[in-house]
C-alpha positions as CSV (number, residue, x, y, z in Angstrom):
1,X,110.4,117.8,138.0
2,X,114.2,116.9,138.6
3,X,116.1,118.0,135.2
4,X,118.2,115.6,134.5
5,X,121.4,116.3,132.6
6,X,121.2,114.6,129.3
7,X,124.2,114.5,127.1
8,X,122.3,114.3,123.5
9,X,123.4,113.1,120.1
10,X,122.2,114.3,117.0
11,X,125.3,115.2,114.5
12,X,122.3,116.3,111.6
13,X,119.7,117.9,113.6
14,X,118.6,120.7,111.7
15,X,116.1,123.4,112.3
16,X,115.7,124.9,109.0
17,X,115.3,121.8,107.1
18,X,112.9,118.9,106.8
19,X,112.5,115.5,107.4
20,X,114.9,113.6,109.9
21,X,116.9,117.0,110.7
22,X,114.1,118.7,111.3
23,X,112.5,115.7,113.9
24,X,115.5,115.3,115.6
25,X,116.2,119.2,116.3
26,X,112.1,119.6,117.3
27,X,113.0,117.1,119.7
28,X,115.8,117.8,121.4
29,X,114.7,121.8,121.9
30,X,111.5,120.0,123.5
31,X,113.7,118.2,125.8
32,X,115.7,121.5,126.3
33,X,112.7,123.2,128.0
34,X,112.6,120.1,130.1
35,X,116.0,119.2,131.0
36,X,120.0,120.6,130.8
37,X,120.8,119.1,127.6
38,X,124.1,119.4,125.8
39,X,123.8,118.7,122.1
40,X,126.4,116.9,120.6
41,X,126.0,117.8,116.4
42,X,128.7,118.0,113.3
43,X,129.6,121.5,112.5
44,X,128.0,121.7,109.0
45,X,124.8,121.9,110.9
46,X,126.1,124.5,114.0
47,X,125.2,128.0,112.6
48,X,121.1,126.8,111.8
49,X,120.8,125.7,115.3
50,X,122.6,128.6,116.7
51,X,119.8,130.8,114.7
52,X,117.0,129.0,116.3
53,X,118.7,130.0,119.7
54,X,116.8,127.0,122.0
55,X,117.2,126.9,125.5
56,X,120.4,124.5,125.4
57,X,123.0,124.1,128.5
58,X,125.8,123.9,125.7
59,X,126.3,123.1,122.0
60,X,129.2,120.5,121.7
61,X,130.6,120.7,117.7
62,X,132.2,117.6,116.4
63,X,134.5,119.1,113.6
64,X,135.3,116.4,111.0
65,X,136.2,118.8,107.7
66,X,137.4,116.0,105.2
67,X,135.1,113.3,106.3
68,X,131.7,116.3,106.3
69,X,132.9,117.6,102.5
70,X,132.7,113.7,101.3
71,X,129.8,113.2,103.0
72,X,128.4,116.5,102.0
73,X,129.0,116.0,98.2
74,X,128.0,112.6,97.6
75,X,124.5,113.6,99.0
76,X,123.8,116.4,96.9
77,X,125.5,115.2,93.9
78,X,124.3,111.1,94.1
79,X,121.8,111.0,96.0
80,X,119.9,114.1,95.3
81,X,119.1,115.2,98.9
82,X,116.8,112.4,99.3
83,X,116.8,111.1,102.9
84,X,114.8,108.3,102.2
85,X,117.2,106.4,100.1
86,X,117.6,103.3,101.8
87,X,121.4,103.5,100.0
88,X,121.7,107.1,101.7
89,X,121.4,104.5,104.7
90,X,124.0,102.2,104.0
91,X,126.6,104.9,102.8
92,X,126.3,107.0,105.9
93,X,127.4,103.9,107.9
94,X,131.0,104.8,108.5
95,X,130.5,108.5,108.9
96,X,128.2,108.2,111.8
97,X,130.5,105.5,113.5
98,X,133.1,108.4,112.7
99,X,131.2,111.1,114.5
100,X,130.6,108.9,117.4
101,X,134.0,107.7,117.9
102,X,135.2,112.0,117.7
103,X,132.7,112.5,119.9
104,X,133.7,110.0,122.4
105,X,137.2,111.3,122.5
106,X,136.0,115.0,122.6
107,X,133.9,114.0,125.7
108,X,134.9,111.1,127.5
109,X,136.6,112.8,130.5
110,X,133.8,114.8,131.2
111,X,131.4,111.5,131.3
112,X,133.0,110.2,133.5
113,X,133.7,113.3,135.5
114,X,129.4,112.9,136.4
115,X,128.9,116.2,134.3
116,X,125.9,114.3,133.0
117,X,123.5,112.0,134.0
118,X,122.6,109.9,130.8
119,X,123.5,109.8,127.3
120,X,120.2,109.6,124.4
121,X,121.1,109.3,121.1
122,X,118.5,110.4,118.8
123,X,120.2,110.8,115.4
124,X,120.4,109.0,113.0
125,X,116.8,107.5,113.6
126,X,117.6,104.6,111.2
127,X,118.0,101.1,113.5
128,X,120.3,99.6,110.9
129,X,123.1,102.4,111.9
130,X,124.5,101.5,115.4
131,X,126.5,103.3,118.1
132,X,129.9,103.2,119.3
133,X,128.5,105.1,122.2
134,X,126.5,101.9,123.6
135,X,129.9,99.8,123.5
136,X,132.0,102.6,125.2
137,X,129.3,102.9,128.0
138,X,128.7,99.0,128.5
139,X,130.0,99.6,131.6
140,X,129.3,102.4,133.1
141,X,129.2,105.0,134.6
142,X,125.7,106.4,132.8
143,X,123.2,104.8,131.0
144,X,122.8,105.0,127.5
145,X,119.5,105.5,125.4
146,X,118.8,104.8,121.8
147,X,116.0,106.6,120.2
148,X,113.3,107.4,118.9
149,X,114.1,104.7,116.3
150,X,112.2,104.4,112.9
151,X,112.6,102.5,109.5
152,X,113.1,99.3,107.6
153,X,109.1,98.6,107.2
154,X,108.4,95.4,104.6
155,X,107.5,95.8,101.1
156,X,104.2,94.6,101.2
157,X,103.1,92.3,98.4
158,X,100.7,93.0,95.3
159,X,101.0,96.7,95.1
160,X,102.3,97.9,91.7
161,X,103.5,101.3,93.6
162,X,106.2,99.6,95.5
163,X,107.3,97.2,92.7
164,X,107.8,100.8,91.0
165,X,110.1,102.2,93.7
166,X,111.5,99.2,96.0
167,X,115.4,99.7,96.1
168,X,117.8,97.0,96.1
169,X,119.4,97.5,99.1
170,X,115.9,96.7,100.9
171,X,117.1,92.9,100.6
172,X,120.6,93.1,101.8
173,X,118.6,95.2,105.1
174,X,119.1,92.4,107.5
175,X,122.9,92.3,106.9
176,X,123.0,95.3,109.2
177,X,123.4,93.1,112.5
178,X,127.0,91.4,111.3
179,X,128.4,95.0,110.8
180,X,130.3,96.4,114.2
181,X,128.8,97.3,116.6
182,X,125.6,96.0,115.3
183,X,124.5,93.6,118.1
184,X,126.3,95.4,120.7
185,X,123.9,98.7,120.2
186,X,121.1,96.8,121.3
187,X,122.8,94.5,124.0
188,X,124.2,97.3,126.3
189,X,121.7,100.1,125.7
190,X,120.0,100.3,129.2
191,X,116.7,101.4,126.9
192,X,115.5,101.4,123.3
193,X,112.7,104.1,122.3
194,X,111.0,102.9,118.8
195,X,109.6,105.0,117.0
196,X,106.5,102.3,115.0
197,X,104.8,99.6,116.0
198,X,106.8,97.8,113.4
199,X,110.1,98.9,114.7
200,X,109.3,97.6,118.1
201,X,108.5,94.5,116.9
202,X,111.8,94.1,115.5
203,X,113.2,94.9,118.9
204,X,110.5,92.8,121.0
205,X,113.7,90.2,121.7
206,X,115.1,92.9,124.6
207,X,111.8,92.8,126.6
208,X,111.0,95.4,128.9
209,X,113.8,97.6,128.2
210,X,111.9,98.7,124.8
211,X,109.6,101.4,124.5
212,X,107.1,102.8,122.1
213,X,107.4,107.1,121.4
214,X,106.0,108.3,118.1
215,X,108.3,109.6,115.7
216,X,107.0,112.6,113.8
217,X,105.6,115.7,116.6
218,X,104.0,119.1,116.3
219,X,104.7,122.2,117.5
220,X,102.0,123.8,119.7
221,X,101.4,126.6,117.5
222,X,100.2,124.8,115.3
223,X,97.4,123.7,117.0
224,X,94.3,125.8,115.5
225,X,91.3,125.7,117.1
226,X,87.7,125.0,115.1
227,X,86.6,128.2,113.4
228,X,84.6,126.5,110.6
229,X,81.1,127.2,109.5
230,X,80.3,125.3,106.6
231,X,76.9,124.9,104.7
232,X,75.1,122.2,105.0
233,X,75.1,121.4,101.4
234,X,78.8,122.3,101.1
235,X,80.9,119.8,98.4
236,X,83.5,118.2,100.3
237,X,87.1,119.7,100.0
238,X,89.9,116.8,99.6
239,X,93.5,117.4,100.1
240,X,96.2,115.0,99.2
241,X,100.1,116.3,100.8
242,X,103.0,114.3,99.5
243,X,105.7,113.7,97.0
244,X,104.2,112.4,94.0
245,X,106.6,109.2,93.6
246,X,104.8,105.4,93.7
247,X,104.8,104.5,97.5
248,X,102.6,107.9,98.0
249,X,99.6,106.3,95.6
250,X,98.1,109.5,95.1
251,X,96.3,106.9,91.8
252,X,94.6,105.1,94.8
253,X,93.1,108.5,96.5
254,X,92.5,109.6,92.8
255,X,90.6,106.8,91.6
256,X,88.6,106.4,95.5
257,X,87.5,110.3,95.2
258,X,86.0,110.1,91.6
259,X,82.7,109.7,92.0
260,X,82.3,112.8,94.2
261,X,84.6,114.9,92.0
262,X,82.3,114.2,89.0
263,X,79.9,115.5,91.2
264,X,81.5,118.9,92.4
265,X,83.8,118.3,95.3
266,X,87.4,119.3,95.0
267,X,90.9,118.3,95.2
268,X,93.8,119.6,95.9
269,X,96.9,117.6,95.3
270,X,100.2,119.2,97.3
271,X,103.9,118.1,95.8
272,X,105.4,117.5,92.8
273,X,107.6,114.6,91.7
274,X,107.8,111.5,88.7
275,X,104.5,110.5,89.1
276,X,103.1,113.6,88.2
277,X,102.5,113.6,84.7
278,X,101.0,109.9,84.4
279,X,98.3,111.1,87.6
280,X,97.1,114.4,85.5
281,X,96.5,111.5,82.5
282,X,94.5,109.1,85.1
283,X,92.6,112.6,86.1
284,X,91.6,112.9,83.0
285,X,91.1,109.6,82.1
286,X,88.5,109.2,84.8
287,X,87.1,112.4,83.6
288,X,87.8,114.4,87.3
289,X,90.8,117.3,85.9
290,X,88.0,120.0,86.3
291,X,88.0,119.2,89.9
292,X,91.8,117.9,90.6
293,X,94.6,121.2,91.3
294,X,97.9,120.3,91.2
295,X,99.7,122.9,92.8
296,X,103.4,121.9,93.0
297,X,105.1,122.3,95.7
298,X,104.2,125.3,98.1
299,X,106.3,126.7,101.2
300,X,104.9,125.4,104.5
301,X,102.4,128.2,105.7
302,X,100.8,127.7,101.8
303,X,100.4,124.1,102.7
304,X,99.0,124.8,106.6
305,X,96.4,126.9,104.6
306,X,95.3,124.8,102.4
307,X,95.0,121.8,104.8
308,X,93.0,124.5,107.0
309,X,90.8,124.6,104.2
310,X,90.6,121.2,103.4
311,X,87.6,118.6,104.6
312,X,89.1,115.8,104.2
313,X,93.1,114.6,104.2
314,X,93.3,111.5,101.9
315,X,96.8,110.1,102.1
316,X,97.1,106.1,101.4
317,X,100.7,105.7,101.0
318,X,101.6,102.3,101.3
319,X,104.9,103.1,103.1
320,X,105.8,105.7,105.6
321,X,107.6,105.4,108.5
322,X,106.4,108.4,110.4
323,X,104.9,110.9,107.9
324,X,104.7,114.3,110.3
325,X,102.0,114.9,107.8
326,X,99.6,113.5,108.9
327,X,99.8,115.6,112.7
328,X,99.6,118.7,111.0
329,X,96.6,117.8,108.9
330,X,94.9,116.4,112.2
331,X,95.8,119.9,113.6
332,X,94.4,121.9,110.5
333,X,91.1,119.9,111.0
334,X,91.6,118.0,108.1
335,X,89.9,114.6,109.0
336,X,92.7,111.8,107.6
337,X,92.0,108.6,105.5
338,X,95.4,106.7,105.9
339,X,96.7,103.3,105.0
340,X,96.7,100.8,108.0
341,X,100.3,100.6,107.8
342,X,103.5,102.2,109.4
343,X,103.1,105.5,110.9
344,X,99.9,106.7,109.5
345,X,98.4,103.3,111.0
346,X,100.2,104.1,114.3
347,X,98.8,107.6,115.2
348,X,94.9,107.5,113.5
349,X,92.2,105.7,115.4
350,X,88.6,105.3,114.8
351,X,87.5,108.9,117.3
352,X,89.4,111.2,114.6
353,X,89.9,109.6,111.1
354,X,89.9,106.6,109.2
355,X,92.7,103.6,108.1
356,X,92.4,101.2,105.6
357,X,93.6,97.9,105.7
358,X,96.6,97.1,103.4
359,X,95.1,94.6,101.5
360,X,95.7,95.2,97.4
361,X,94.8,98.7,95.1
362,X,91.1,98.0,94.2
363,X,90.0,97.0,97.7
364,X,91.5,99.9,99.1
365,X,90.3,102.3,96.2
366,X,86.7,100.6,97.0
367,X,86.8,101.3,100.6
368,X,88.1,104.8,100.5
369,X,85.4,105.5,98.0
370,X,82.6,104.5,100.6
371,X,84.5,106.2,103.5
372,X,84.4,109.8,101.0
373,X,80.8,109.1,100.0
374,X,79.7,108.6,103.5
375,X,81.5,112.0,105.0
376,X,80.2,114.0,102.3
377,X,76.4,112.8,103.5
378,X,77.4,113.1,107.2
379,X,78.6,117.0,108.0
380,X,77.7,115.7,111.5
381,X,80.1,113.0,111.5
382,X,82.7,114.7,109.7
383,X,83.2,118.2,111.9
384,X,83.0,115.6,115.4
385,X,85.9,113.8,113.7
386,X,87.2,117.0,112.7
387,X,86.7,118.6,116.2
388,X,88.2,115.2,118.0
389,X,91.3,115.2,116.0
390,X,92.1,118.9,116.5
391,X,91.8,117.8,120.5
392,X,93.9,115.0,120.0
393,X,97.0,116.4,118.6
394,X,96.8,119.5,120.7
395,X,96.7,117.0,123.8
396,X,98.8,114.2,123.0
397,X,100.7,114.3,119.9
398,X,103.1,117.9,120.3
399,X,106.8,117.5,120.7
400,X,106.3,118.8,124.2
401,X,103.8,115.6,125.1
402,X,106.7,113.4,123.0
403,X,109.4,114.9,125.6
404,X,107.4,114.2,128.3
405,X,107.1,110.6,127.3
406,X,111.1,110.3,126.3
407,X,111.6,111.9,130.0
408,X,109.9,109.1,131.9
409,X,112.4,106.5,130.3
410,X,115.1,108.5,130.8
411,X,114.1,109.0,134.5
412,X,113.5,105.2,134.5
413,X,117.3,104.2,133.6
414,X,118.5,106.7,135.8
415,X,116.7,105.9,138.8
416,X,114.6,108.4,139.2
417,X,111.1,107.2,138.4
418,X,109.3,104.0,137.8
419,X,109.1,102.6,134.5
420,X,106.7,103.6,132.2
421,X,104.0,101.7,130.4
422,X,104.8,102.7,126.9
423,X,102.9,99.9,124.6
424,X,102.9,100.4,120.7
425,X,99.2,100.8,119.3
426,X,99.6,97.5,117.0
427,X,100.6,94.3,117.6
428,X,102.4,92.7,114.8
429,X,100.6,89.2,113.4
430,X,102.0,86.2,111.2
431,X,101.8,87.2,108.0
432,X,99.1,86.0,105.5
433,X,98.7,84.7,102.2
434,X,97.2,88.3,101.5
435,X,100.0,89.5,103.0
436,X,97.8,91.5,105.6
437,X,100.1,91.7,108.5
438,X,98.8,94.3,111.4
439,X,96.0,93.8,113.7
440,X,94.9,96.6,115.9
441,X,96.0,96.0,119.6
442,X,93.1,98.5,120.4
443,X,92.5,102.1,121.8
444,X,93.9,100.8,125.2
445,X,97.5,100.4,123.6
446,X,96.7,103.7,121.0
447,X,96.2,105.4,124.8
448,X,99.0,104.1,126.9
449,X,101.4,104.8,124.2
450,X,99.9,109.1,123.7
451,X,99.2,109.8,126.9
């Protein structure tokens, strides 16, 4: 393989924390052991990804002291380190411009001196935060790349969860495309990498210039292999993973697992957060708090273990973009139950786990229920799915297979492969009256888009 030399922006990327900084980082040092990349980052981050000492050609720092300590403060002090904030969103709108347009000026004459061969931006992952980047290289002399890009799925209607956590800002969302830069973004990248089947929807206007690359990864060693023996006559072993705020609806796995908890299977609930207190009342309100642990939240290798241990990974939230969680309970052998919707809906198919259409709580609570029953009846069933999923995300879904993908667009735009047939698993339908709005393109998409 030709390395290409890929001038990458990510001014966050962060190895040592979670969420967004910790994507974009996994993926750029995948695309280090691939390619010569140059990351471009803001100096609060420099000294954690100097630590993790990945293979890259150079480490560019974009130094913007007064702008980073405003930045810095507001998101500790307001908005409480939450990335998800849709508001965290908005506000960062004129600092990443900012670090884009330093950027620019700190490596401009070397662009166009040919030192690299394409520009990807892969931070931030939010599509309603454009780049300067795209208008500066609308001409030339490399193409530009925008991607993976996640976010802005719909509220879907009737669920009491999301009425309990839906944030203002999520109606002004469209308003994005009249700020600068907006339209232009979109118009002169020479590709677009989305990271849902709902984000490429959004973008289905550019044709065949937009691709689908799952957000979330894993790193290979987390891959276990199969070492369980369990008894025949085993209880099943539940795990839920999550903050415990509305959109997770921890009630609806809860409620869907009590029969079998009344019965002697287990469940452990990972994470803390607001809802906590009212779900220990509804586990004892169902009469299920012998069997429901709450364990707070635990440092990563506590987690891996207890997913290891796990039967079954019930996770219904009905909204997540990505959720990396659901890889690494795949990996642990953990077989998932997801909601049919965003990233969970994305990534699970019928060979290792199971979805559940989005339709309202006590459907989904009903159909879960049947879906527990029926594994606890069928160990057969259960350790295939388990044994499938484990090949599955060792196979397709590590950050090295999500490099390889990125690479075949990038050698597509700069002329040095064909272009790559990278469909998103769903195709997004009219919306209903129900307010259903996916229907499964099938496996063949699910394939193309993993492989």
């Amino acid at each position: 393989m030709n390395r290409l030399r890929i001038l990458l922006l990510a001014p966050g990327c962060n190895p040592e924390e979670v969420s967004m900084p910790y994507v974009t980082y996994s993926h750029a040092a995948a695309l280090a052991q691939l390619h010569d990349v140059t990351l471009v980052l803001g100096s609060p981050t420099e000294e954690a990804v100097r630590r993790a000492k990945a293979p890259f050609h150079s480490i560019e720092v974009v130094r913007m002291p007064s702008t980073e300590r405003i930045y810095a403060w507001s998101f500790r002090r307001i908005f409480k380190g939450n990335y998800d904030s849709q508001a965290v969103t908005a506000f960062g709108y004129p600092f990443s411009v900012a670090f884009e347009w330093h950027a620019w000026r700190q490596l401009r004459r070397r662009v166009f001196a040919g030192e690299f061969d394409v520009v990807l931006r892969v931070m931030p992952m939010t599509p309603v935060l454009p780049s300067p980047f795209a208008f500066y290289l609308r001409d030339g002399p490399i193409p530009f790349v925008i991607g993976p890009l996640n976010g802005g799925l719909p509220w879907p209607p009737g669920f009491r969860q999301l009425e309990n956590q839906k944030e203002w800002t999520s109606n002004l969302r469209n308003l994005y495309r009249y700020l600068p830069f907006a339209r232009s973004t979109y118009r002169h990248a020479t590709a677009i990498i989305a990271g849902s089947s709902q984000t490429y929807s959004e973008f289905a206007g550019y044709g065949d210039k937009v691709f689908f690359v799952p957000e979330p990864g894993i790193a290979r060693s987390l891959c276990f292999g199969d070492s369980r023996n369990p008894k025949p006559d085993a209880k099943l072993e539940l795990i839920f993973v999550g903050g415990l705020v509305p959109r997770k609806a921890c009630d609806l796995a809860l409620r869907a697992a009590a029969p079998l908890l009344r019965s002697g299977a287990r469940f452990t609930v990972v994470g803390d957060g607001p809802e906590r207190d009212r779900l220990e009342q509804l586990a004892r309100s169902l009469g299920i708090e012998k069997g429901v642990f709450f364990c707070g939240w635990l440092g990563h290798a506590e987690v891996l273990k207890h997913l290891r241990s796990a039967d079954v990974f019930v996770f219904p939230s009905v909204r997540d973009n990505g959720a990396g969680v659901v890889f690494e309970a795949l990996a642990a052998g953990a077989v998932p139950v997801v909601a049919d919707f965003g990233g969970p809906g994305d990534i699970i198919h019928p060979e290792v786990g199971y979805k559940v259409p989005l339709t309202n709580e006590s459907d989904m609570v009903s159909q879960m229920e049947k879906i527990l029953i029926g594994l606890a009846l069928d160990r057969e069933l259960l350790t295939r799915l388990r044994q499938q999923g484990m090949t599955y995300v060792r196979e397709r879904l590590t950050w090295d297979a999500k490099a390889e993908r990125t690479t075949r667009v990038l050698n597509w735009v700069s002329g040095r492969g064909p272009k790559p047939d990278l469909p998103p698993p769903k195709t997004l339908c009219p919306k209903r009256t129900d307010g259903t709005m996916w229907e499964s393109a099938g496996r063949e998409n699910l394939a193309k888009a993993t492989e």
